[in-house]
N, C-alpha and C positions, 0 to 999 in steps of 0.2 A: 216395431223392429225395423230399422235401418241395416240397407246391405251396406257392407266395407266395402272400400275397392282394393284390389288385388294388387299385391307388390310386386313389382317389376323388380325382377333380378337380372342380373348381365350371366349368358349361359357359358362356361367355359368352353365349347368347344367355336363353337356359331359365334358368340360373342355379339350378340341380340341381347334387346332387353325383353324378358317374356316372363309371365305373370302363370306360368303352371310348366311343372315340370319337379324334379327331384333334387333332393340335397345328398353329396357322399362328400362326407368330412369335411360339413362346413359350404360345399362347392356346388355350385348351380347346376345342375344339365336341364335342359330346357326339353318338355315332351316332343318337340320333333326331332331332335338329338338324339335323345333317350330310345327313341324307338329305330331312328337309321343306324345306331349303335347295336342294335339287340338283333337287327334283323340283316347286317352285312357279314360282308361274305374274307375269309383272308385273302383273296384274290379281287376285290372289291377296292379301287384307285384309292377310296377315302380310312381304307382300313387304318394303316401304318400312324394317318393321323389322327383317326380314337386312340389310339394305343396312346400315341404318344400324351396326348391330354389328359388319358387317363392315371399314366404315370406322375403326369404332375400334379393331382389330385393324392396321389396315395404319399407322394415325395413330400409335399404339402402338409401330409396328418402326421408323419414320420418326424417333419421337424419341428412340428409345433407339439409333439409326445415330448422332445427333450426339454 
């Protein structure tokens, strides 16, 4: 058995190419993302800009439904 190597995705938020981390519709969040997203605060300088990546993520599933 031969191990694969792990595909590098570009993470929407960081915009890194990283080889673990999650997919929402289609869209990369990469695990150090994914967890400064889960564990900030709304008073937190980088909040406003999850928010806002994550709307283009759902804006993103939204237009590709039509």
């Amino acid at each position: 058995m031969g191990t694969h190597p792990k595909e590098i995705s570009s993470c929407i938020i960081c915009h890194q190419g990283k080889d673990q981390g999650i997919r929402i519709c289609g869209q990369f969040i990469c695990s150090d993302c994914e967890r400064d997203i889960v564990n900030s605060d709304v008073r937190d300088e980088h909040y406003q800009h999850y928010v806002n990546e994550m709307k283009r993520i759902w804006l993103s599933a939204l237009t590709l439904g039509h």
